[in-house]
ROZAMI-314858 format. One line per field, with one value per residue (C-alpha): residue number from 1; residue in one letter; z, y, x. Coordinates in Angstrom, 3 decimals. Layout:
N
resi <- (NUM_...)
resn <- (A_...)
z <- (Z_...)
y <- (Y_...)
x <- (X_...)
This chain:
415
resi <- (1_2_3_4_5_6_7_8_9_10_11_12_13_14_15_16_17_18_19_20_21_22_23_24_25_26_27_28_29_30_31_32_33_34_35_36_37_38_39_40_41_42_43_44_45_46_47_48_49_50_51_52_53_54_55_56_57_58_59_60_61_62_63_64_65_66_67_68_69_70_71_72_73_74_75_76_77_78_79_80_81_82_83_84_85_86_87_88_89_90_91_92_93_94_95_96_97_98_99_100_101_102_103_104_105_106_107_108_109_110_111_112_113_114_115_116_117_118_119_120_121_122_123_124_125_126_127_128_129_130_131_132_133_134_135_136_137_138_139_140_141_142_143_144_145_146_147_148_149_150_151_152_153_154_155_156_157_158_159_160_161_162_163_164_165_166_167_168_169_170_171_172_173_174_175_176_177_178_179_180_181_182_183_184_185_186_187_188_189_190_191_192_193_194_195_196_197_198_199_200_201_202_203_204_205_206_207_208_209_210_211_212_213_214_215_216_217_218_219_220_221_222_223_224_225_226_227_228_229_230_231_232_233_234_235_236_237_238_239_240_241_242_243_244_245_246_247_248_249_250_251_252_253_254_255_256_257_258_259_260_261_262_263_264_265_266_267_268_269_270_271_272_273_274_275_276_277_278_279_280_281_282_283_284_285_286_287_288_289_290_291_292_293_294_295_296_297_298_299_300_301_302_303_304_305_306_307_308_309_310_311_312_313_314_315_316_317_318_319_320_321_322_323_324_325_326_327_328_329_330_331_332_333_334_335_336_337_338_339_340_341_342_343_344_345_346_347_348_349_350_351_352_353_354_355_356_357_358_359_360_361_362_363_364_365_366_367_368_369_370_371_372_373_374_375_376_377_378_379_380_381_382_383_384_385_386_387_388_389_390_391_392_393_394_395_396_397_398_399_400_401_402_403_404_405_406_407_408_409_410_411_412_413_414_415)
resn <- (X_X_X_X_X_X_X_X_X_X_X_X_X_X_X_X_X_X_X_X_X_X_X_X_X_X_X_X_X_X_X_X_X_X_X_X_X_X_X_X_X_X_X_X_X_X_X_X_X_X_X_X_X_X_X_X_X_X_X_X_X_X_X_X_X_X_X_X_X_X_X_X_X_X_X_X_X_X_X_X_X_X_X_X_X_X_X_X_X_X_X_X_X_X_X_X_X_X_X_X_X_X_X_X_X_X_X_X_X_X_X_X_X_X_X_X_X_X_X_X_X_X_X_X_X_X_X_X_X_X_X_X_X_X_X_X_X_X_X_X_X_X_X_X_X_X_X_X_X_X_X_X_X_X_X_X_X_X_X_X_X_X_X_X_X_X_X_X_X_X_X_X_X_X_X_X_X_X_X_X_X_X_X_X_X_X_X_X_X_X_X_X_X_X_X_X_X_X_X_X_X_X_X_X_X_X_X_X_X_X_X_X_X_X_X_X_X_X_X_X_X_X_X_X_X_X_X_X_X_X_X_X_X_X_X_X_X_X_X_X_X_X_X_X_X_X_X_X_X_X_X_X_X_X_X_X_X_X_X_X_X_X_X_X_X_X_X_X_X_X_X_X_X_X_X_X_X_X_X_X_X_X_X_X_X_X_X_X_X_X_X_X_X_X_X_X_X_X_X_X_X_X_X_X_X_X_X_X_X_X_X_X_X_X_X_X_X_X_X_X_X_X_X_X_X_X_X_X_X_X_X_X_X_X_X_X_X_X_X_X_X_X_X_X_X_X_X_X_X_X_X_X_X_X_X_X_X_X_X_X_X_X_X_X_X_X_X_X_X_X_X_X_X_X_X_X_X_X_X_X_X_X_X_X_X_X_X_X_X_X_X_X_X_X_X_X_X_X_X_X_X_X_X_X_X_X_X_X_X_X_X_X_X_X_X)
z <- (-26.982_-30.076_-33.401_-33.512_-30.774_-31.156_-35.031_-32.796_-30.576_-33.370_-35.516_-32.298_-31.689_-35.342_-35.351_-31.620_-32.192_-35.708_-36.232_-33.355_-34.841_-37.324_-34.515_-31.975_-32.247_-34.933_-33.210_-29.738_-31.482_-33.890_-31.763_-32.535_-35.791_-36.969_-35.149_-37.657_-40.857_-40.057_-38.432_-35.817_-32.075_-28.973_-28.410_-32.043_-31.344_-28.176_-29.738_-31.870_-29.242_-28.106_-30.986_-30.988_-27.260_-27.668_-30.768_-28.669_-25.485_-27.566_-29.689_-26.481_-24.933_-27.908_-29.762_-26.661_-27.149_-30.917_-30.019_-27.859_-30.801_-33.646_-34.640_-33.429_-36.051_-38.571_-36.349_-36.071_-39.872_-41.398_-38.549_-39.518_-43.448_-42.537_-40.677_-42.949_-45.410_-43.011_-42.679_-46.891_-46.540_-44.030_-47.002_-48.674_-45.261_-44.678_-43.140_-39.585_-40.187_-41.851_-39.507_-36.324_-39.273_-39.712_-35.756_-35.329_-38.175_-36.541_-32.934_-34.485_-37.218_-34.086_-31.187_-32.185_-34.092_-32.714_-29.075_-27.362_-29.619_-29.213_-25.561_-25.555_-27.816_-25.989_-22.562_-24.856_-25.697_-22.362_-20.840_-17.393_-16.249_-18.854_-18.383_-17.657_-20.246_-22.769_-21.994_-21.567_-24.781_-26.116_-24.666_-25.109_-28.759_-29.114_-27.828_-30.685_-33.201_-32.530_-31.820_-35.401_-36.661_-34.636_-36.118_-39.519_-39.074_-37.315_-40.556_-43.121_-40.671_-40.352_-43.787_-43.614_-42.351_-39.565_-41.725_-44.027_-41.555_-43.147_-43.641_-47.128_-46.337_-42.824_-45.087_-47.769_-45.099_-42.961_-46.040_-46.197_-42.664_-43.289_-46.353_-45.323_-41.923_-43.842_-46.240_-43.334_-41.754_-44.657_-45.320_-41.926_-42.133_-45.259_-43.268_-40.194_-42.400_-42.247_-38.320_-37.176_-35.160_-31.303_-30.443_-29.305_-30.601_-30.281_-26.503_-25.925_-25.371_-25.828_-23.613_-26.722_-23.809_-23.894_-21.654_-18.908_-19.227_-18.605_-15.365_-14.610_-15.241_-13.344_-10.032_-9.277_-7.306_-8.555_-11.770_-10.310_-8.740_-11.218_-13.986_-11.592_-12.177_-15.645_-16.160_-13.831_-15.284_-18.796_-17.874_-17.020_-20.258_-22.215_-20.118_-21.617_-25.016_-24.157_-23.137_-26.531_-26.586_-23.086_-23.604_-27.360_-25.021_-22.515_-22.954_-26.152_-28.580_-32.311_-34.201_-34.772_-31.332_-29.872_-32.239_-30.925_-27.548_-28.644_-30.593_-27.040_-25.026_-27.145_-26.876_-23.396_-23.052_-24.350_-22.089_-19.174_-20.168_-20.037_-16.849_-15.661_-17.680_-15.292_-12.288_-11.810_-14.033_-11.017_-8.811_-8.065_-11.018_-8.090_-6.595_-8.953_-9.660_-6.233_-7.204_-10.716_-9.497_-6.807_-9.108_-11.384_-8.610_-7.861_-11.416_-11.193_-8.091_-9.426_-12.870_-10.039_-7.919_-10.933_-9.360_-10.755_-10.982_-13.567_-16.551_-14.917_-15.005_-17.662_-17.938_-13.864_-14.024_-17.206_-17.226_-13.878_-14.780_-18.421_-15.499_-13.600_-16.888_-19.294_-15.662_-15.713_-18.931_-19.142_-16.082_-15.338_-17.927_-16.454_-13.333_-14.852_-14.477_-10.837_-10.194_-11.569_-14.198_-16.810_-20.113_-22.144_-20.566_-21.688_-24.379_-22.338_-19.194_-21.278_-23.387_-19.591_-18.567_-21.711_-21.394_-17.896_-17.960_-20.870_-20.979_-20.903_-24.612_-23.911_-21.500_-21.750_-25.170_-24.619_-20.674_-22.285_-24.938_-23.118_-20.775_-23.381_-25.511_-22.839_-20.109_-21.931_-20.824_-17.416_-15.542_-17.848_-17.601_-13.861_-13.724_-15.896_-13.795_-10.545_-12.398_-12.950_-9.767_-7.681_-10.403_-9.458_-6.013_-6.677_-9.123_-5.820_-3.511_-5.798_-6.626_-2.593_-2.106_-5.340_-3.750_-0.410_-2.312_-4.002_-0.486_0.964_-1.638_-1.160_2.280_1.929_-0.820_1.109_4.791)
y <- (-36.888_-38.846_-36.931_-36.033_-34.251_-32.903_-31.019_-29.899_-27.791_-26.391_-25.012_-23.639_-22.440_-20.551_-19.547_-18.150_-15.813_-14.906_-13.712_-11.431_-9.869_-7.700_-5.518_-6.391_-7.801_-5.497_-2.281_-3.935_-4.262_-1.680_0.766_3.944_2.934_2.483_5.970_8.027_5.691_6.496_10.298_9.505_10.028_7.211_8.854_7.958_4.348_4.244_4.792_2.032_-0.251_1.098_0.835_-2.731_-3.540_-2.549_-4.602_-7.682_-7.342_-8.201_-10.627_-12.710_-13.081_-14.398_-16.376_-17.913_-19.213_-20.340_-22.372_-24.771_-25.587_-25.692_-27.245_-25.644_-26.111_-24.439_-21.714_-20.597_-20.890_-18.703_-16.133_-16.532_-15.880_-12.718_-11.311_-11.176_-9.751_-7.062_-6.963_-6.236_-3.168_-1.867_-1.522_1.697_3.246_4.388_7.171_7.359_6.902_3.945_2.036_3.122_0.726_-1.890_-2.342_-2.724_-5.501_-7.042_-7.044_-8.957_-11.194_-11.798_-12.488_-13.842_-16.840_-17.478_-17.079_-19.292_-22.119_-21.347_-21.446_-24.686_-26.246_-25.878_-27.293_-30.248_-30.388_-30.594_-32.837_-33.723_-33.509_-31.896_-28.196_-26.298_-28.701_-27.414_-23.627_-22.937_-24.699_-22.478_-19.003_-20.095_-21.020_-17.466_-16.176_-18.060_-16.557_-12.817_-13.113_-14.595_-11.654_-9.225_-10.511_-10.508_-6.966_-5.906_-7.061_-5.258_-2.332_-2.980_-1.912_1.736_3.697_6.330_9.212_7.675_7.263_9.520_8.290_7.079_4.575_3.330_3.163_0.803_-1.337_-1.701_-2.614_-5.452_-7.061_-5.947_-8.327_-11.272_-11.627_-10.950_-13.600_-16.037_-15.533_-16.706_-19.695_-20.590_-20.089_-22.660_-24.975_-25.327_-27.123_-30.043_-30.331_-33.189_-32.090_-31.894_-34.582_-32.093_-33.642_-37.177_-36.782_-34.330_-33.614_-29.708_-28.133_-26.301_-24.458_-21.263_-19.228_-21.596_-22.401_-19.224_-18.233_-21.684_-20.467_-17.014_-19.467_-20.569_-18.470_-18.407_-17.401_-13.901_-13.596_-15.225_-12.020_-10.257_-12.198_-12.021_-8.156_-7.231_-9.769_-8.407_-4.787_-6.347_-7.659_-4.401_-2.200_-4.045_-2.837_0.603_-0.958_-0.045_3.336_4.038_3.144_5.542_8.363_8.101_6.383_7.547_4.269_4.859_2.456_-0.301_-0.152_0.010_-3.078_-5.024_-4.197_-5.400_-8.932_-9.810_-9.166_-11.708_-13.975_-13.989_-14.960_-18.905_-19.286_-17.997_-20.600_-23.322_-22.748_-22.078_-25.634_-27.282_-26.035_-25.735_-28.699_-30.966_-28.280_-26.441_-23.349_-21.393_-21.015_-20.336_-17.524_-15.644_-16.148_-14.654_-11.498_-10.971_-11.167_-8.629_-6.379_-6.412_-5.389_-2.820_-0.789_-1.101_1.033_3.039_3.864_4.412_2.180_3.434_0.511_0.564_-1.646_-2.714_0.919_-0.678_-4.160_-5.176_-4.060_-5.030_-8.956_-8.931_-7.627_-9.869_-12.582_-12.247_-10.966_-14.676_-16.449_-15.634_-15.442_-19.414_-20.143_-18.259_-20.426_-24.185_-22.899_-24.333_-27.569_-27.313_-25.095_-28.444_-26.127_-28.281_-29.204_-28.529_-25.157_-23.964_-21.919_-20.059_-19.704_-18.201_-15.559_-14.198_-13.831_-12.398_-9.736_-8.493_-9.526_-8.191_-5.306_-3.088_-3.288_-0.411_1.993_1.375_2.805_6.051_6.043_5.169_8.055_10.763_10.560_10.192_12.597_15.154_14.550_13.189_12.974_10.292_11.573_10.365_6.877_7.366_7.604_4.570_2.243_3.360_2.180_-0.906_-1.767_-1.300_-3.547_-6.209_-5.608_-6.505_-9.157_-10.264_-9.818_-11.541_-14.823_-15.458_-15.610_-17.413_-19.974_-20.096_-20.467_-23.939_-25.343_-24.450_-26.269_-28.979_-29.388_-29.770_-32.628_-34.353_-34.267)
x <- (34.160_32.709_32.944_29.353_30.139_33.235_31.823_28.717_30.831_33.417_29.966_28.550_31.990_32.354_28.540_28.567_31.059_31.247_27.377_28.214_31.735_29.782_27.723_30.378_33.674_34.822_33.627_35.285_38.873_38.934_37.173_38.897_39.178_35.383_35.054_37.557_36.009_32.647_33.228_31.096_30.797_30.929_27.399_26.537_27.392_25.897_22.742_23.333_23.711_20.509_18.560_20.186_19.154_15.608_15.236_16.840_14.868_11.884_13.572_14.892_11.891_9.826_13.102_13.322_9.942_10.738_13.868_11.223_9.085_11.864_14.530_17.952_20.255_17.521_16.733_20.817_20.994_18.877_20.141_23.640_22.543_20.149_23.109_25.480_23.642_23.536_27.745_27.979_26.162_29.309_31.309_29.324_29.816_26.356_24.733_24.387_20.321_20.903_23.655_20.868_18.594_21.292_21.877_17.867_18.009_20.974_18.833_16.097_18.754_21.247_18.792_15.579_16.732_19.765_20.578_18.350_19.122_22.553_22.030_19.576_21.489_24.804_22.841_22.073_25.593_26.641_23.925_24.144_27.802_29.511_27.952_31.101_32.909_30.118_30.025_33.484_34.688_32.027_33.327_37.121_36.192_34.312_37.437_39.743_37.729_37.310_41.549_41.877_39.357_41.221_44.976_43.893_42.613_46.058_48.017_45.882_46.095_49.751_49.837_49.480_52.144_51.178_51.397_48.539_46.086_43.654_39.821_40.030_43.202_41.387_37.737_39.669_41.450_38.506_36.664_38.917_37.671_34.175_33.904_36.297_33.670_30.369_32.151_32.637_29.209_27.710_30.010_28.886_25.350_25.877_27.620_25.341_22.831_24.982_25.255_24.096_21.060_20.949_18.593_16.403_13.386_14.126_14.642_12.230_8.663_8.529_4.970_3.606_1.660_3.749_2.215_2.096_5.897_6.415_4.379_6.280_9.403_8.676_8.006_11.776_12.885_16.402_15.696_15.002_18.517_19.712_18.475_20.624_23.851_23.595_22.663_25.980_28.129_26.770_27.604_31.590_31.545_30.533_32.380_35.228_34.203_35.827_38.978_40.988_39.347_40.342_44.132_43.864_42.608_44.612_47.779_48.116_47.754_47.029_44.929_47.067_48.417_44.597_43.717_46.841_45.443_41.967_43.084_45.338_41.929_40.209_43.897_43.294_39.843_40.230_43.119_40.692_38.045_40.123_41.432_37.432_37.032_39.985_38.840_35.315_34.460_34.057_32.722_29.658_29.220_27.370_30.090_32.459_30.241_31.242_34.954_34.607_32.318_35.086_38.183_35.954_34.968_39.163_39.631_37.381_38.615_42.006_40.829_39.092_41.851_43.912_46.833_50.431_52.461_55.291_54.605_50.758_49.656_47.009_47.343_46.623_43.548_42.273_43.691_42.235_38.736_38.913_39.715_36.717_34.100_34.819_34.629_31.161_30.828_31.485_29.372_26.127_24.031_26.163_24.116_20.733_21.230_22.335_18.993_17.563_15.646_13.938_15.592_11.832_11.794_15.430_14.351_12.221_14.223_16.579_14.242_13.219_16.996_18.350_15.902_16.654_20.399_21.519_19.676_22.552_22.846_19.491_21.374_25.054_25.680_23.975_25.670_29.327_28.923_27.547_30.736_33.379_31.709_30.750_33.173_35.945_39.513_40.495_37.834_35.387_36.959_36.691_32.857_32.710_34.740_32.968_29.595_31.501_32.382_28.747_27.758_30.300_29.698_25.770_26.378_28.429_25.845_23.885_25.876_26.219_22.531_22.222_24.598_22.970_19.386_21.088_22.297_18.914_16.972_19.160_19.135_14.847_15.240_17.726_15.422)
């Protein structure tokens, strides 16, 4: 790896993961937290996420259309600025009305001018042989970052003794993370000027024709199964969102503990994607992709079956789902190049898949809330983690004919 190469893949790295820690990240580790700051409701936040997911759908499909025309290191920029503008606003802890406003700004700030140029630009990256090596440095990268978010926001909550945990000492030290990301996503929107750009328009002819790349794109047949993959291996990874909220409500962690629990989740993930890196990097991503939706799908009957092993009560099943959820995670976009989907239609491809696959940033929320908020207690959990597995089990289903579809196509080119 050259170093033009290697400072392309730290700024996707830093940019990847830190324009998503103000909607995200944050609320992922310091779930129980923002909830007592804020004095509002999982439903409340699932809303957000809705308000958030309808915003994105639309922004996928038509930022995916934007990242074929324009340059990608421009594009990610300006998103990384318009974001964090968003993040300073956290710090006058807003009314509810307004944070529904500030997660439909961060839908259109987040998604329309950054993730299919993240995406692209990453494929790029990786060119012809080096997709796995490209994605999974990515998603073990991400995973660096939101740990070093999450540990800085365990020491300032470190700081407050359990009897002070009232909502003015948890406002001020959140305030604290708030502004040091905002701060950062800023920096970095500064910074990504200076990449040195992708190629993407030295190499490439890009079909200004948009509509026809898309009826185009809507002919493979694997990119249908392929929306599939990527909407259940999307619900895996929010599902994990609730992780830190599940062991507050029902193992009893306070904040701190639950934002310990949340900074080792994103520890683990890197570690995951290296291993995904050392294995699959030589083999076939398709099918890969059965062996991560199976390890998830094991995960997710164990939090079913509530398993009581000493010691594992929580952590078997949730290393083991976190096992199979960045396993996809690193591969279901490597599989592009092995569908033998054109480089000039990247952009695109993506903008249709991001709006089917991750889709659950629409329903989850609102799903997740109503059953901690309504339900509550284990059995609430319960429900959740049944949902969780049929999805693994179609994302399953799904990656096997995936597979087959590859080895059919190949056997026809090869005859």
């Amino acid at each position: 790896m050259n170093n033009k190469k290697a400072i392309q893949i730290i700024f996707l790295i830093l940019a990847a993961e830190i324009i998503y820690a103000l909607p995200f990240v944050l609320l992922r580790i310091f779930r129980p937290t923002f909830l007592n700051a804020f004095e509002i409701t999982n439903k409340d936040i699932g809303i957000c996420y809705t308000l958030y997911g309808v915003t994105a759908m639309i922004s996928y499909f038509f930022g995916g259309l934007l990242s074929d025309k324009f340059q990608l290191k421009y594009l990610m920029s300006i998103a990384l600025f318009l974001t964090s503008l968003g993040g300073f606003t956290w710090v006058y802890y807003p009314s509810l009305s307004t944070l529904y406003l500030l997660y439909i700004y961060w839908g259109f700030t987040t998604i329309f001018l950054f993730w299919s140029p993240l995406v692209k630009a990453t494929r790029l990256w990786g060119g012809k042989s080096d997709q796995v090596l490209g994605f999974g440095l990515l998603e073990g990268g991400r995973g660096i970052v939101a740990a070093l978010i999450g540990t800085i926001g365990v020491v300032i909550l470190s700081s407050i003794t359990e009897e002070s945990y009232s909502k003015l000492f948890l406002q001020d030290a959140m305030n604290k993370v708030y502004l040091i990301t905002s701060s950062l996503v800023m920096l970095v929107a500064f910074l990504m000027l200076l990449l040195p750009s992708f190629g993407e328009h030295a190499k490439i002819k890009t079909n200004n024709k948009h509509q026809y790349n898309i009826e185009k794109a809507l002919r493979y047949p694997v990119i249908w199964i392929l929306m599939i993959i990527v909407l259940t291996s999307y619900i895996g990874f929010r599902i994990a969102d609730i992780f830190t909220q599940y062991a507050s409500d029902v193992y009893g962690y306070n904040s701190r503990e639950s934002a310990e629990l949340g900074t080792f989740i994103s520890y683990i993930r890197p570690v995951i994607c290296v291993l995904v890196i050392f294995f699959a990097k030589n083999a076939n991503p398709s099918k890969w992709l059965i062996i991560g939706f199976s390890i998830m799908a094991l995960g997710s009957l164990f939090f079913v079956l509530n398993i009581n092993i000493p010691h594992f009560t929580l952590m078997l099943p949730l290393v083991s789902s976190l096992i199979g959820v960045y396993t996809l995670r690193v591969l279901y976009f490597t599989v592009l190049e092995e569908a033998k989907i054109p480089i000039t239609m990247t952009g695109t491809v993506v903008g249709i898949l991001s709006v089917v696959g991750f889709s659950p940033d629409v329903f989850l929320g609102p799903i997740e809330g109503y059953y901690l908020d309504e339900v509550g207690g284990t059995l609430a959990y319960q429900y959740l983690f049944i949902f969780f597995l049929v999805s693994s089990l179609i994302g399953l289903f799904a990656s096997i004919l995936f597979n087959n579809s590859l080895k059919s196509k190949n056997k026809l080119l090869s005859t």
